[in-house]
C-alpha positions in Angstrom: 37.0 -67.5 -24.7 38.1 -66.6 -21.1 37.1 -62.4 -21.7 33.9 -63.6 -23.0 33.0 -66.4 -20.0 33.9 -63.2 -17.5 32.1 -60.5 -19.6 29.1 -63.2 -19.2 29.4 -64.0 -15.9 29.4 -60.2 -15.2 26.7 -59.0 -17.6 24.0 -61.6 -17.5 23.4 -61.1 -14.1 22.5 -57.7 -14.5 20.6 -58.2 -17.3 18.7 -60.7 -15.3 17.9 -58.3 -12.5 16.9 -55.2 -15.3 14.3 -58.0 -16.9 13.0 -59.4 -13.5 12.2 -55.3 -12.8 10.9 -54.8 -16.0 8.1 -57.9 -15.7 7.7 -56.6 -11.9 6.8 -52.6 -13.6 4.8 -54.3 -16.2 2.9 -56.4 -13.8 2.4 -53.3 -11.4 1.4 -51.5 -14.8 -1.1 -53.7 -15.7 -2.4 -53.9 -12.4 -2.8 -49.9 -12.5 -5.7 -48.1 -14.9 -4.6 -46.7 -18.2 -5.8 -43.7 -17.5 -2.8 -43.3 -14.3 0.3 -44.0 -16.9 0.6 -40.2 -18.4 0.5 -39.5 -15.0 3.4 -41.7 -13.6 5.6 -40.7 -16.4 5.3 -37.4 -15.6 6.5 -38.1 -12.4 9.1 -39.9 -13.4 10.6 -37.1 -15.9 9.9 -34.6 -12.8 11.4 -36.3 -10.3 14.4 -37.3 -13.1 14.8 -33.7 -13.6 14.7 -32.4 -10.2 17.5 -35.4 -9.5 19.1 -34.0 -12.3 19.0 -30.5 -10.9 19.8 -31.1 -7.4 22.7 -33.5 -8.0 25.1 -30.7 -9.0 22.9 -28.6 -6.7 22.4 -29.3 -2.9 24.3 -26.1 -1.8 24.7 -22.5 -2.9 26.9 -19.3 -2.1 24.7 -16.9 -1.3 24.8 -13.3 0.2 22.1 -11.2 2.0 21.4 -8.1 0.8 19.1 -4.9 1.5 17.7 -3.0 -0.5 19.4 -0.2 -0.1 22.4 -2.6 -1.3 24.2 -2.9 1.9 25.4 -6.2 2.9 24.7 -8.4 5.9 27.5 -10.5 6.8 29.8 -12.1 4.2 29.0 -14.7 1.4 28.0 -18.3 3.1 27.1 -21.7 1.6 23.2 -22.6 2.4 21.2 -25.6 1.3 19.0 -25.2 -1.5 16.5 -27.4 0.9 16.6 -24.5 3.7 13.0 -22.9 4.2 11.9 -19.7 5.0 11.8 -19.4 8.7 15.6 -20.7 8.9 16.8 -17.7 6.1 14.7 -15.7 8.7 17.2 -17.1 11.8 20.3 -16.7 9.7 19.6 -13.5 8.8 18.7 -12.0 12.4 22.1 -13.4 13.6 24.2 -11.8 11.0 22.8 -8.5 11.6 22.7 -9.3 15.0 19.6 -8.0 16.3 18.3 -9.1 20.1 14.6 -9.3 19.2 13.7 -11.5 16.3 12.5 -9.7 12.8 10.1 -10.8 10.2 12.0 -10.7 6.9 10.5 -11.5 3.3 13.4 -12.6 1.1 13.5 -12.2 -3.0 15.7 -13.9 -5.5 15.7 -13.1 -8.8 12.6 -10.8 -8.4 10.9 -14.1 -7.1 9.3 -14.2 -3.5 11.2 -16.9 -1.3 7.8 -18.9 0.2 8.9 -22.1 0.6 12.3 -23.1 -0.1 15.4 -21.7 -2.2 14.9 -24.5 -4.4 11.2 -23.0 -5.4 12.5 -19.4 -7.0 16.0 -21.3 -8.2 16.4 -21.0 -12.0 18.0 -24.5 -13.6 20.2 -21.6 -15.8 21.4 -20.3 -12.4 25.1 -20.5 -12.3 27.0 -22.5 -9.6 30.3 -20.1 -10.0 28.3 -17.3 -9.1 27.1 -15.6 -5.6 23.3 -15.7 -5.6 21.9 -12.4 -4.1 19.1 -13.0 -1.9 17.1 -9.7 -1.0 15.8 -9.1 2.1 12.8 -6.7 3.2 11.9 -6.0 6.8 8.0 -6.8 7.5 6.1 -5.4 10.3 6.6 -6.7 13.6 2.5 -6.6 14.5 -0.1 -8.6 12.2 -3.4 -7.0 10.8 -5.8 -10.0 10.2 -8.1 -9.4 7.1 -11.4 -8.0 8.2 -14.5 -10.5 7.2 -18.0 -9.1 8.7 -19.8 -6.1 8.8 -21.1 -5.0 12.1 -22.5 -1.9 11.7 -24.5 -0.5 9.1 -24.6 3.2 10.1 -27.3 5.8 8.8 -28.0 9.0 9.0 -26.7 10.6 5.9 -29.4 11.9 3.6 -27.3 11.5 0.7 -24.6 9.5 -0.9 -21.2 9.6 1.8 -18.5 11.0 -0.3 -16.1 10.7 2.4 -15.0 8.9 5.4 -11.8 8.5 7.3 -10.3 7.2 11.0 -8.6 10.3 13.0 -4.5 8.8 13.1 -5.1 8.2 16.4 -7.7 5.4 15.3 -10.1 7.1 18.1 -12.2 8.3 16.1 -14.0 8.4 12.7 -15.7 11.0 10.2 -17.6 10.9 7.1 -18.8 13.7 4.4 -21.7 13.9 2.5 -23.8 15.5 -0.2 -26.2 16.5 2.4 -24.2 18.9 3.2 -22.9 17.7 6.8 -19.8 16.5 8.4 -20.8 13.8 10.9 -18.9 11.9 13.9 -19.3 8.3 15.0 -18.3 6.9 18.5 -16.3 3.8 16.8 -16.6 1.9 20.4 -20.8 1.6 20.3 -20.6 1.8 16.5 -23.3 4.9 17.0 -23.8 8.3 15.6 -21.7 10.6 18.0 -22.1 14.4 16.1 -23.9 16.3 13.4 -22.0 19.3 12.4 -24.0 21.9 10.1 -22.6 24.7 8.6 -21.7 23.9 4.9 -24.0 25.3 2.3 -23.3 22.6 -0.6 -21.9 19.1 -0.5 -18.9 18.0 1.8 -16.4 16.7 -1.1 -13.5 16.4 1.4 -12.4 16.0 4.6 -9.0 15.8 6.4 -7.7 15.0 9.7 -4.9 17.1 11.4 -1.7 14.7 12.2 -2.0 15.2 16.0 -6.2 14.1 15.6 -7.2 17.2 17.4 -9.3 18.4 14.4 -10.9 17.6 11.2 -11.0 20.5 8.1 -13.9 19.8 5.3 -14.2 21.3 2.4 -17.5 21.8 0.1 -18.7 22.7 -3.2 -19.8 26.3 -2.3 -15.3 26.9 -1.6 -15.9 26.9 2.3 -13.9 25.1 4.8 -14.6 24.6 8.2 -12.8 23.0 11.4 -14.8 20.7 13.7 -14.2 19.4 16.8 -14.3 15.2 17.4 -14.9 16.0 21.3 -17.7 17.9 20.6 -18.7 18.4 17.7 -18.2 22.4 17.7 -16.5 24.4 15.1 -13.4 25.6 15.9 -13.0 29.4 14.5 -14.7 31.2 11.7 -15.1 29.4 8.4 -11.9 29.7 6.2 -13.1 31.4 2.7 -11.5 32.7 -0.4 -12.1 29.8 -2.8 -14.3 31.2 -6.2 -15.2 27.5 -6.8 -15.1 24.4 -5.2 -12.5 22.5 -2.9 -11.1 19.3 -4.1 -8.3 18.6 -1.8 -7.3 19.3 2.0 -4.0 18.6 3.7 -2.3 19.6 6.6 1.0 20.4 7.4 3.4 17.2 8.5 3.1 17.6 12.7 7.2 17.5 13.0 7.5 20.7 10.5 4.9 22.6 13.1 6.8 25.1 15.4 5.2 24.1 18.4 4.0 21.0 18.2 0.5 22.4 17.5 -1.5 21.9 13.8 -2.1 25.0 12.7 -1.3 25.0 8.9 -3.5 23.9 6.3 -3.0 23.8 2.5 -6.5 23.9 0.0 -7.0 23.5 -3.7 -10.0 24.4 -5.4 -11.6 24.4 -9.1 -10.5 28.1 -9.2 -6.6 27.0 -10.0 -5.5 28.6 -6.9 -3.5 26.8 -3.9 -4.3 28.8 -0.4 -1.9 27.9 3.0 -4.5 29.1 6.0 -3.8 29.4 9.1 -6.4 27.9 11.1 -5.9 29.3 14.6 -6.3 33.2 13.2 -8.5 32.0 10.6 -6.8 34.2 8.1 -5.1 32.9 4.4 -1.6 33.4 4.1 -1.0 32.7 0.6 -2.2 32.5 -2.1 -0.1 29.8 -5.1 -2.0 30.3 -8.1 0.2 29.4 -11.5 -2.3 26.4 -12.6 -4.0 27.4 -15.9 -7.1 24.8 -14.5 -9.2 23.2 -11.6 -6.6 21.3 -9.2 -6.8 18.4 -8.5 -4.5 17.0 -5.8 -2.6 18.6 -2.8 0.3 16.7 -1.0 2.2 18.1 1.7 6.2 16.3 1.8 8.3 15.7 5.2 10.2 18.2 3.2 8.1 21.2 3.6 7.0 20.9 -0.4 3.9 21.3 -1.3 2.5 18.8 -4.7 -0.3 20.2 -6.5 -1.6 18.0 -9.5 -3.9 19.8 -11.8 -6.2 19.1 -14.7 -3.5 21.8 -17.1 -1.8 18.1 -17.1 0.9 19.7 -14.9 2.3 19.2 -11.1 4.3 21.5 -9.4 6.3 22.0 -6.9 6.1 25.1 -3.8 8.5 25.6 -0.7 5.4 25.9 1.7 7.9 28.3 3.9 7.7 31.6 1.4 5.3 30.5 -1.6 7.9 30.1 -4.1 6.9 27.7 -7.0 10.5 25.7 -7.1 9.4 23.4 -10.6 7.1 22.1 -12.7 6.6 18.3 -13.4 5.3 18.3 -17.0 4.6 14.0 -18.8 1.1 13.8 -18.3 -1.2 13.5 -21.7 -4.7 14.4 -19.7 -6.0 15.5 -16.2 -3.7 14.1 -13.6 -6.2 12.8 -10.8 -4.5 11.8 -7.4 -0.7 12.1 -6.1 0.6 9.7 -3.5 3.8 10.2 -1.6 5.6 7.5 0.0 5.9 8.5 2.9 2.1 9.3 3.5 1.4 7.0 5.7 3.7 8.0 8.3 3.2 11.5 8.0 -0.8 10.9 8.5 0.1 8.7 11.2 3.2 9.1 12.9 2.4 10.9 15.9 1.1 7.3 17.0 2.4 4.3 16.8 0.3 1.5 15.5 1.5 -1.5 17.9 0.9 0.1 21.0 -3.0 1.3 19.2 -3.3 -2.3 18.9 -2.9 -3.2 22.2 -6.3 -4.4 24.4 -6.2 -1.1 25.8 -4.8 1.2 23.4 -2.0 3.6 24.5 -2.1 7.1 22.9 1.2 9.3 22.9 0.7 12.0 25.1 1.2 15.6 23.2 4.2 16.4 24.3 6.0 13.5 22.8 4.0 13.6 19.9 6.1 15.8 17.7 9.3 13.9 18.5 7.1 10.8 17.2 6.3 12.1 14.1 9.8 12.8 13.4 10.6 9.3 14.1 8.3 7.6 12.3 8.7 10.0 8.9 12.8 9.4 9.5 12.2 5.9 9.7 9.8 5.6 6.4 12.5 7.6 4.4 15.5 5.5 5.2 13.4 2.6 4.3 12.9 4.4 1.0 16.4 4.3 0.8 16.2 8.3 1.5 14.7 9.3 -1.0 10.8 11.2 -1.2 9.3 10.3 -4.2 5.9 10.9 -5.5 3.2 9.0 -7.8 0.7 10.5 -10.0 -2.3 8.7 -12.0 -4.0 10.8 -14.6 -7.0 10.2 -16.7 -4.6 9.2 -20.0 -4.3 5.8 -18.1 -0.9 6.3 -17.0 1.1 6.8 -13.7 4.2 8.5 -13.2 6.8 7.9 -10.3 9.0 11.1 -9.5 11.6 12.3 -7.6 10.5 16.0 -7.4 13.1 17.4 -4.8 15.6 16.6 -6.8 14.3 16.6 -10.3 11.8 17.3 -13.0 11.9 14.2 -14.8 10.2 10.6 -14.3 12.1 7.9 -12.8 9.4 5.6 -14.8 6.2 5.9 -16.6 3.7 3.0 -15.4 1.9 1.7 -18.0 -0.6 -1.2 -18.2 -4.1 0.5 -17.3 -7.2 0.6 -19.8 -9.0 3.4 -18.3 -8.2 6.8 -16.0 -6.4 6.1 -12.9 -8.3 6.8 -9.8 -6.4 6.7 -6.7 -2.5 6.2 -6.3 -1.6 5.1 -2.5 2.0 3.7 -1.4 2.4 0.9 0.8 2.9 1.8 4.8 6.4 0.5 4.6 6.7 2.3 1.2 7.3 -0.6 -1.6 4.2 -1.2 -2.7 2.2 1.8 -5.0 -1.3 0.6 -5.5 -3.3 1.8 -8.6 -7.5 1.9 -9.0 -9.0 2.4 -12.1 -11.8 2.1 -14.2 -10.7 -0.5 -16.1 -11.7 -2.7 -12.7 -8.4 -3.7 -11.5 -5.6 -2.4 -9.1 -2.0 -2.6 -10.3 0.8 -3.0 -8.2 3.8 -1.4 -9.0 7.2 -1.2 -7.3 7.9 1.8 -5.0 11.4 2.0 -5.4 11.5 1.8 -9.2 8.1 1.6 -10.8 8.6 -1.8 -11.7 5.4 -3.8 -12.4 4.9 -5.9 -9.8 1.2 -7.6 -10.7 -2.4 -6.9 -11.4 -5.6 -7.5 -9.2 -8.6 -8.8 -10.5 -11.9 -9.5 -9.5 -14.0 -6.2 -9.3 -16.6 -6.1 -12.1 -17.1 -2.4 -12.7 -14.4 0.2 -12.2 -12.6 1.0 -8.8 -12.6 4.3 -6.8 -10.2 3.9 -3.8 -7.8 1.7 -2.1 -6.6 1.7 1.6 -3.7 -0.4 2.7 -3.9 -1.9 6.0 -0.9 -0.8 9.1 1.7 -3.8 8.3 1.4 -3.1 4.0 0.1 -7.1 4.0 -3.5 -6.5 3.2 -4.9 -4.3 0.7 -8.7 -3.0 0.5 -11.2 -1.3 -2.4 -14.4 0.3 -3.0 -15.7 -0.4 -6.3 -18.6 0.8 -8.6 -19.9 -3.2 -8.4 -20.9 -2.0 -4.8 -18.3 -4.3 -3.0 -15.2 -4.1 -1.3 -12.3 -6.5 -1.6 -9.3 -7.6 0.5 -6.2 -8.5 -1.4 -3.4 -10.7 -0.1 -0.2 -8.8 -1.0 2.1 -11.9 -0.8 -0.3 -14.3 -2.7 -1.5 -11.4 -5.3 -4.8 -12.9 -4.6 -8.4 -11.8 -3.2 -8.7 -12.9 0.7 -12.3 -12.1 1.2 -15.1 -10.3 -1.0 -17.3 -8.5 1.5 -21.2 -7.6 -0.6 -23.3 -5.8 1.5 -23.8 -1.8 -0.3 -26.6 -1.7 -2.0 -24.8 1.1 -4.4 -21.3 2.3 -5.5 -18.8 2.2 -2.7 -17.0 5.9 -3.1 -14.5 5.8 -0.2 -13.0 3.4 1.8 -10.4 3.5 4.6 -8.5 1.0 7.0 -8.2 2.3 10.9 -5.1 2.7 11.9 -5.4 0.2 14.8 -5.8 -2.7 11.9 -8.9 -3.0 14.1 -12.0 -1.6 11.4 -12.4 -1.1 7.8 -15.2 1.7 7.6 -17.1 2.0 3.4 -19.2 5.3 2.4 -20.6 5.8 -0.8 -24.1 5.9 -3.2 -26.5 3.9 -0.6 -26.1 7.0 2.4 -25.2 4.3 3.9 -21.6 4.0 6.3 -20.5 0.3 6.8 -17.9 -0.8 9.7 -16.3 -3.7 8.6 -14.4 -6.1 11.7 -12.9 -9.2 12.1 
């Protein structure tokens, strides 16, 4: 009797108090809609869960680590509660550095955007050391272009080419009317007309140190223009049976003196010619394709990429002419190659923060060799020192290589429904972008292959991307005559920008972050701005 008085006197009370709260919930319930209760209890299982979770989980052992694999600092205990900015702090300390670094961090493949607790499986262990990834950002900010102020004509026919000089100074556009022509990007005027081509301009190219342009045309001419004056430069450089499809110059820290002077052409004919553009003379001739080819791309390396429709790409030492391999995977035409390190070898002799200043400081040409160096150094550690290469072909597939070091794929990128357009690697060389005519643009890791996501929102198919100077934004020219801007850490469109009354062809971002300039079926050239 005395164990069942105290058992009372201990239990009724609280069975009092858990009815009293109960006729307090039911009141509150009945005082609340119907339509509110699925909603409260799926609160209540979230936040029972989340208690759940977060009980046995308030800390973690972590450990910062590169990509590269190297290890910043040893293994310390964080909150799971600790956001962004503070991983950001931490991480600066432990390597140390005196100015502070933009970092994004992954775990488990998953972007940290919030909080640890947001990319933190419930199946993660406790006992083990959670890896947390970290990537350096750029140090400047491009904001996403949203207005067009100039809507530039002149061209009699459709613009099938237009790009910024690497200096951002200056811009040029090809077109089927046969003419190369220069704009003064500062008045956002008409600058030059250069004549001389007999057929239509398919492609131009800009020399790494900006002093010249080189087009190519249909008839298997190429000239070099002047952006001062608008003068040719020399004779015109011919030997092509058929037409050019791709221009590029030699990298500006391979050059003997400092001084562009070597330029490498492809043409329907099969054959790969290295000119020299000062003499005006041809120094080789590559010619092993069995068809037209289609891409040229010139490595830090001194290699020379051609892709051609024989389904092939191979690989010359630009010093002597000797074909060194043949990378062989492709089921069709291979359309565009893309090296990661690109962008710094188109740009390197300048230095995008100090182009972005208010007034923008250009290296002086002396110092513009050591520059280039630099910046091509700098891209390939953060490739973890390794050049690779990315072809897209027309059987819907891309293929990430390793060429200077051998023949096969690292990884065959699948996910496309239609040929592959154009293949471009991020500035800070993680990203590859894909266009195709299936109407999206893939992103794919640049380090692995990896599939990292697909953009959608074009309605017809997509001919080029350009990726803005800090790899954050991404833009395209599609068929549906509009360009996007993507958001590379959402996934997601930032701004659709109408305004073409036709197919966009080409697009390309300055290297200032300043202009976006569009070419393509209208005649029309668009500047695009903030």
């Amino acid at each position: 009797k005395q164990v069942c008085c105290v058992a009372s006197c201990v239990v009724l009370p609280r069975v009092l108090h858990i009815t009293l709260m109960m006729e307090k919930d039911n009141k509150r319930d009945h005082e609340e809609s119907d339509s509110s209760s699925p909603e409260k209890f799926m609160r209540m299982e979230d936040t029972t869960h989340a208690i759940n979770n977060n009980v046995c989980k308030v800390n973690t052992l972590a450990q910062f680590q590169s990509e590269t694999g190297e290890t910043a600092g040893p293994p310390i205990e964080l909150p799971l509660s600790l956001a962004r900015d503070k991983l950001q702090q931490i991480l600066n300390t432990l390597l140390e550095q005196e100015e502070q670094t933009p970092y994004s961090f992954f775990v488990n493949e998953k972007e940290v955007t919030g909080s640890l607790n947001g990319v933190i499986d419930s199946s993660t262990s406790e006992e083990k050391v959670m890896v947390i990834l970290y990537q350096p950002q750029a140090v400047f900010r491009v904001r996403a272009i949203t207005r067009c102020t100039s809507s530039l004509a002149g061209h009699a026919e459709a613009v099938l080419s237009a790009s910024f000089s690497p200096d951002g100074q200056h811009l040029a556009s090809g077109s089927g009317d046969t003419t190369v022509r220069f704009w003064d990007i500062n008045t956002e005027t008409p600058h030059f007309t250069c004549k001389g081509h007999r057929h239509w301009v398919l492609v131009t190219a800009w020399s790494p140190d900006s002093v010249c342009l080189a087009s190519g045309c249909k008839a298997g001419q190429i000239f070099i223009w002047d952006p001062k004056t608008g003068k040719q430069m020399g004779r015109a450089l011919t030997g092509h049976k058929q037409w050019v499809t791709s221009l590029c110059w030699q990298p500006l820290h391979l050059t003997p003196s400092g001084e562009c002077t070597r330029l490498a052409s492809a043409g329907k004919d099969g054959d790969v010619r290295i000119w020299n553009t000062k003499l005006g003379s041809c120094e080789m001739v590559l010619s092993n394709h069995l068809q037209c080819v289609t891409a040229l791309r010139w490595s830090g390396e001194d290699l020379l990429y051609s892709a051609s429709q024989d389904r092939t790409i191979k690989v010359w030492r630009a010093s002597d002419g000797t074909m060194c391999r043949t990378l062989q995977g492709h089921g069709h035409w291979v359309n565009t190659l893309a090296l990661n390190t690109d962008y710094a070898l188109r740009t390197g002799a300048f230095d995008p923060e100090a182009l972005m200043k208010d007034r923008p400081e250009i290296t002086s040409a002396d110092k513009r060799q050591a520059h280039a160096e630099k910046c091509y150094k700098e891209a390939l550690a953060a490739a973890g020192g390794v050049e690779r290469l990315a072809s897209g072909s027309d059987d819907f597939t891309l293929f990430l290589w390793e060429p200077a070091r051998n023949k096969k794929p690292i990884e065959r990128m699948t996910g496309h429904q239609q040929l592959v357009n154009d293949v471009k690697f991020s500035p800070d060389t993680r990203i590859i972008a894909s266009a195709s005519f299936d109407k999206s643009i893939r992103l794919w890791s640049g380090l692995n292959g990896k599939f990292l996501g697909v953009l959608r929102g074009h309605v017809c198919g997509v001919y080029q991307v350009a990726w803005s100077a800090d790899s954050r934004l991404l833009v395209s020219g599609s068929k549906d005559s509009t360009l996007k801007v993507w958001n590379m850490s959402t996934k997601k469109i930032e701004i659709d920008l109408p305004g073409h009354a036709d197919e966009v062809f080409t697009v390309d971002w300055s290297p200032d972050g300043q202009r976006v300039v569009s070419g393509g079926k209208d005649k029309i050239l668009k500047i695009w701005r903030r």
